[in-house]
VOGU-3710 file (C-alpha; in Angstrom, 3 decimals, decimal comma):
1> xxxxxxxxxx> 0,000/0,000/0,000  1,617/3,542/-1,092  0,560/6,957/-0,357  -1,303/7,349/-2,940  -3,768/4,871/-2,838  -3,883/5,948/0,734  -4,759/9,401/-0,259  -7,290/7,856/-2,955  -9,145/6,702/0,195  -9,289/8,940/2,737
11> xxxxxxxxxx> -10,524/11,517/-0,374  -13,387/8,738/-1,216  -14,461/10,035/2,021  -15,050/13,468/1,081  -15,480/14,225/-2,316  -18,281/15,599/-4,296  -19,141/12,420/-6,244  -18,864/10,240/-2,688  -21,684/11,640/-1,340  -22,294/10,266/2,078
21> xxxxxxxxxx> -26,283/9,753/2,737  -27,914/9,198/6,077  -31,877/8,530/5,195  -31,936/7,877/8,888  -31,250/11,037/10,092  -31,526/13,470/6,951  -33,779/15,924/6,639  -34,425/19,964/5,993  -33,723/21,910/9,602  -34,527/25,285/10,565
31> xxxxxxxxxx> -31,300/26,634/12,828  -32,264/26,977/16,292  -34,851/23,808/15,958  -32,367/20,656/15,868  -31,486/18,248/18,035  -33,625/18,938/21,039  -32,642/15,883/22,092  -29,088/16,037/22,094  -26,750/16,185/24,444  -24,333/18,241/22,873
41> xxxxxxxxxx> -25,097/20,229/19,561  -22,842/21,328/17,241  -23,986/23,686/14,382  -22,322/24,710/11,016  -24,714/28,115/10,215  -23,231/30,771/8,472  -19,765/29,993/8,318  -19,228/28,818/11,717  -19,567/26,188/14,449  -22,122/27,388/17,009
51> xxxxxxxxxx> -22,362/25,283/19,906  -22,151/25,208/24,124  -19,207/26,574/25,925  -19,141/24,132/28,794  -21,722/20,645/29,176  -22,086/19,393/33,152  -22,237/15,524/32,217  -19,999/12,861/31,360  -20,047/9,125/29,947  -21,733/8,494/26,827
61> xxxxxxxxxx> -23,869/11,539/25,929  -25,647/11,967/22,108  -23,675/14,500/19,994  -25,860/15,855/17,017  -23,643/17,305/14,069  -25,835/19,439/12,681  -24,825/21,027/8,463  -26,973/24,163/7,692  -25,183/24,996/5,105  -25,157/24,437/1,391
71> xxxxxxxxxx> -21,885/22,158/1,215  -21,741/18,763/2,385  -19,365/18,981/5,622  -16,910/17,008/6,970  -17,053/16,981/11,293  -14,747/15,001/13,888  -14,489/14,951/17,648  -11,281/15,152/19,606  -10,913/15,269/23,219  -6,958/17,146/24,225
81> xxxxxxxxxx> -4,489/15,672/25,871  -3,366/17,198/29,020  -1,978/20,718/28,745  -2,515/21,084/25,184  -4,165/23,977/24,517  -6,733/24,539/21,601  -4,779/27,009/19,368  -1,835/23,373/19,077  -4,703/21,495/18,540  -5,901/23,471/15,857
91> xxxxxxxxxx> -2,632/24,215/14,309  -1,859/20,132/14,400  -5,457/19,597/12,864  -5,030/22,076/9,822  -1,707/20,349/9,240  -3,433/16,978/9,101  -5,901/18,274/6,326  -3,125/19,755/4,163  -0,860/16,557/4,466  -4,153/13,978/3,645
101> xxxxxxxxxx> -4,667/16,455/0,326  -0,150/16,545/-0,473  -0,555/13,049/-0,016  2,212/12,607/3,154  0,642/12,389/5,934  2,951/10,296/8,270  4,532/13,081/10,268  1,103/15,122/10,423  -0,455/11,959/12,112  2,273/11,438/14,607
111> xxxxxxxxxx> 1,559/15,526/15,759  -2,070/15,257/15,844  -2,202/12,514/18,088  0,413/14,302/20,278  -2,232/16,656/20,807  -5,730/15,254/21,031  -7,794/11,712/21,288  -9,804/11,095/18,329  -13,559/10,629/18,855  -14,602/9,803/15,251
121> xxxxxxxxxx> -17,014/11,796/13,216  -19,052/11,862/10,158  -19,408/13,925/7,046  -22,943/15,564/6,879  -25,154/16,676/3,522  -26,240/20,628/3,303  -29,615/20,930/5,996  -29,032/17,335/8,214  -28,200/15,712/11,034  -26,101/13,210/12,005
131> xxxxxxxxxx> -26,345/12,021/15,875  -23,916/10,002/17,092  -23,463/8,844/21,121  -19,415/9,557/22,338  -17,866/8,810/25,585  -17,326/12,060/26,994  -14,794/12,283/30,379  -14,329/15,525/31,742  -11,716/17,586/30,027  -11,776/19,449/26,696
141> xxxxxxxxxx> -13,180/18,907/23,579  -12,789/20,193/19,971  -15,171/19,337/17,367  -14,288/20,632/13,837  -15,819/20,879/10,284  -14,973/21,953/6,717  -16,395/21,087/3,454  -15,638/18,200/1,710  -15,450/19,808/-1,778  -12,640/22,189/-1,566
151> xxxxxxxxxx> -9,083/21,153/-2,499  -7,614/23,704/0,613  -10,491/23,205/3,465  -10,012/25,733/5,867  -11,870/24,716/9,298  -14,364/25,606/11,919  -13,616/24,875/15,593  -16,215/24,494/18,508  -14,101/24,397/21,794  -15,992/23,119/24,818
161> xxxxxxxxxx> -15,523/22,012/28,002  -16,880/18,634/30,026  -17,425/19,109/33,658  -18,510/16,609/36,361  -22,068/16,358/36,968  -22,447/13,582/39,670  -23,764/11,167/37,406  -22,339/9,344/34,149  -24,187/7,976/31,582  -24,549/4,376/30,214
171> xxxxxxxxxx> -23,777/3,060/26,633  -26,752/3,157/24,620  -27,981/-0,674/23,425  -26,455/-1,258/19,862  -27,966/-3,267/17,643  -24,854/-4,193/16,359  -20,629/-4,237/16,615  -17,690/-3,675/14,904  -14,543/-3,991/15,804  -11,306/-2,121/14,040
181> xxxxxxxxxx> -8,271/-4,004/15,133  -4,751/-3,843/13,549  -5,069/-5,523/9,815  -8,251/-6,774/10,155  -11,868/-6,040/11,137  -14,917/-7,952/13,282  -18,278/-8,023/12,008  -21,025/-10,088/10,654  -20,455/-10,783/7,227  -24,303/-12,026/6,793
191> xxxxxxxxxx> -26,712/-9,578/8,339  -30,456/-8,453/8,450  -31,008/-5,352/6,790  -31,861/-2,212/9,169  -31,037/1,376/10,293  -29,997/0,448/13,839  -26,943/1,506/16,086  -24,021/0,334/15,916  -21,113/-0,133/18,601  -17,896/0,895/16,788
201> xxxxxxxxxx> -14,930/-0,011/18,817  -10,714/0,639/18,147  -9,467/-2,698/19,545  -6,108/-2,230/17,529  -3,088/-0,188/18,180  -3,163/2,451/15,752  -6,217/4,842/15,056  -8,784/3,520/12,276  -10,963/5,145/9,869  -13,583/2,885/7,811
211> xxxxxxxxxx> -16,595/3,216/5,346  -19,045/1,169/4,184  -20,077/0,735/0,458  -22,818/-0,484/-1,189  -21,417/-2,143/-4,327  -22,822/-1,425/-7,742  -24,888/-5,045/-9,327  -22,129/-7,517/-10,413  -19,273/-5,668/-8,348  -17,143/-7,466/-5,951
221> xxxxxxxxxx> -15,003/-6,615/-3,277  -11,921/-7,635/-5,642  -13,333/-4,325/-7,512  -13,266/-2,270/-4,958  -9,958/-3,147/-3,629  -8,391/-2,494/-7,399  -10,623/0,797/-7,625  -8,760/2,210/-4,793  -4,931/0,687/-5,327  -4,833/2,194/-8,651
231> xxxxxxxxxx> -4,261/5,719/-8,052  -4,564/6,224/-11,852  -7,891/4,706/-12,438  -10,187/7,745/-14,015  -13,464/5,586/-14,062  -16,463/5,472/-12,467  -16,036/3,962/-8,649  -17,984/0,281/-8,485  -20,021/1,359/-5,254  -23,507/3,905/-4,864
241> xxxxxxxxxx> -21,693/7,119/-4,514  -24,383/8,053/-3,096  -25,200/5,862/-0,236  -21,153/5,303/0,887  -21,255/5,985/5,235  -17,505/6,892/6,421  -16,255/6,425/10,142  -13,916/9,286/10,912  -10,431/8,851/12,395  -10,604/6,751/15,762
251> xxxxxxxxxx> -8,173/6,213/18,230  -7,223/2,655/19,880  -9,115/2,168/22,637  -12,032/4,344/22,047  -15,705/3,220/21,548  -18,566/5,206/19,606  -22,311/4,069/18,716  -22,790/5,735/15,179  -26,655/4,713/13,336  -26,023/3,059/10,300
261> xxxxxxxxxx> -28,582/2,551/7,391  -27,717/-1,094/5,760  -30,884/-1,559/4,371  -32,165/-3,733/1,659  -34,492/-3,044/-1,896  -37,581/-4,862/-2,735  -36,811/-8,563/-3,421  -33,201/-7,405/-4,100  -30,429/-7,929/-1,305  -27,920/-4,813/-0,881
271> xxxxxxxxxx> -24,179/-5,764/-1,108  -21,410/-4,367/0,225  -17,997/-3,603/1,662  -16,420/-2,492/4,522  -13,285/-0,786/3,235  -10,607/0,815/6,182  -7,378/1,511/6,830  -5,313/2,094/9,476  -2,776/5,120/10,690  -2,256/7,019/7,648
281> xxxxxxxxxx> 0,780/7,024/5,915  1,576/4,074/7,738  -0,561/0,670/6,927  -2,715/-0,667/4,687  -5,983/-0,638/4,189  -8,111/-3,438/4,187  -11,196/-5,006/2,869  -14,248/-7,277/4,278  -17,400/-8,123/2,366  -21,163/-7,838/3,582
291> xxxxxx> -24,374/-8,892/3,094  -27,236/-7,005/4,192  -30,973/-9,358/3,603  -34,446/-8,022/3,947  -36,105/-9,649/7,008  -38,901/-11,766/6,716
//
């Protein structure tokens, strides 16, 4: 695995003909109306991340990433390491986006993680949501965005704080896991089709980001490992551009529950692939088939 295949992936993730869709959770918002139920809400309106200052609660609390603008946008969570402050952070983050777009990411990797725990994320279509459920501790938290479509993405930053308040919430009840260890992953291959929530859990000893395809009819996973080792292929990708769901960077140890829409046509089974890779710059990325059936 080179850098550039590498850098083919981690683009898949956020490029204007990848479009990630989340039927579970789209939908048009009006600012100031979404995620009531949240937790934690972070909003992209008018060119910036608008969002709380300070949240009294720790353990697993629902974080809504919420896009009102016209660009599909990319957002992570990262909780700092002690004594970094948020202006390293920030600088280490916007070093990481320039190196994934030069294509040499190794050293950019190594600083980031010097500076923060990554809490994965999601990329998010113009006027949706995406919930997920993080494990928040008390300490500080970043969560950033920028759109997926510009060659030089310049970021927004939410800075917040987690403070003790007595009590710490339980995981939610996924419906089901995956596991990202080193060179390989853990999941069903055979599975019932359905929008539930799913535990996604670093096991390994380097940080993971995945997505999940939906191969095109008559595509195989042998496709879409090819499709993304040949840095010079031009064509079109063998997966539903628009239904591909991406994990965001995650670091070992860490668990998140992110809702995942695997779901199955009429009479017609969905196929797919898990495609991931490990620390960038560094390993390969790797490949396991699925099958999502319609339930009786």
């Amino acid at each position: 695995m080179n850098d550039s295949s590498i850098t083919r992936f981690l683009r898949s993730l956020a490029t204007p003909r990848r479009l990630v869709k989340f039927s579970l959770l789209a939908g048009l918002l009006t600012f100031g109306l979404a995620s009531a139920a949240a937790d934690v809400s972070a909003e992209f309106v008018d060119g910036q991340l608008v969002g709380p200052q300070v949240f009294a609660g720790e353990g697993y609390r629902t974080v809504a990433l919420v896009n009102n603008g016209t660009e599909d946008m990319k957002f992570t969570i990262a909780r700092l390491n002690d004594g970094v402050a948020v202006g390293d952070y920030i600088a280490a983050n916007d070093a990481l986006n320039a190196a994934i777009e030069s294509g040499d990411q190794e050293a950019a990797v190594k600083t980031y993680l010097e500076s923060a725990v990554a809490l994965s994320g999601s990329v998010v279509k113009p006027h949706a949501e995406y919930d997920m459920v993080v494990d928040l501790e008390q300490g500080n938290y970043v969560i950033a965005s920028h759109a997926t479509n510009s060659d030089s993405p310049t970021s927004n930053y939410l800075p917040f704080e987690v403070t003790d308040s007595g009590s710490t919430a339980a995981a939610p009840e996924a419906s089901h896991t995956l596991q990202l260890a080193d060179f390989s992953f853990d999941f069903p291959a055979t599975m019932a089709a359905s929008d539930g929530l799913w535990e996604v859990t670093n096991v390994g000893d380097q940080p993971h980001i995945a997505a999940f395809f939906k191969l095109n009819e008559g595509k195989t996973q042998a496709d879409l490992e090819a499709f993304f080792n040949d840095s010079t292929n031009t064509g079109e990708p063998p997966f539903d551009t628009t239904t591909t769901v991406d994990i965001e960077a995650l670091s070992p140890g860490q668990t998140v529950y992110m809702p995942l829409d695997l779901t199955a046509g009429p009479q017609q089974p969905d196929h797919g692939a898990l495609h991931g890779r490990h620390d960038p710059g560094v390993h390969r990325q790797l490949t396991s088939a699925y099958h999502a059936h319609a339930s009786a």
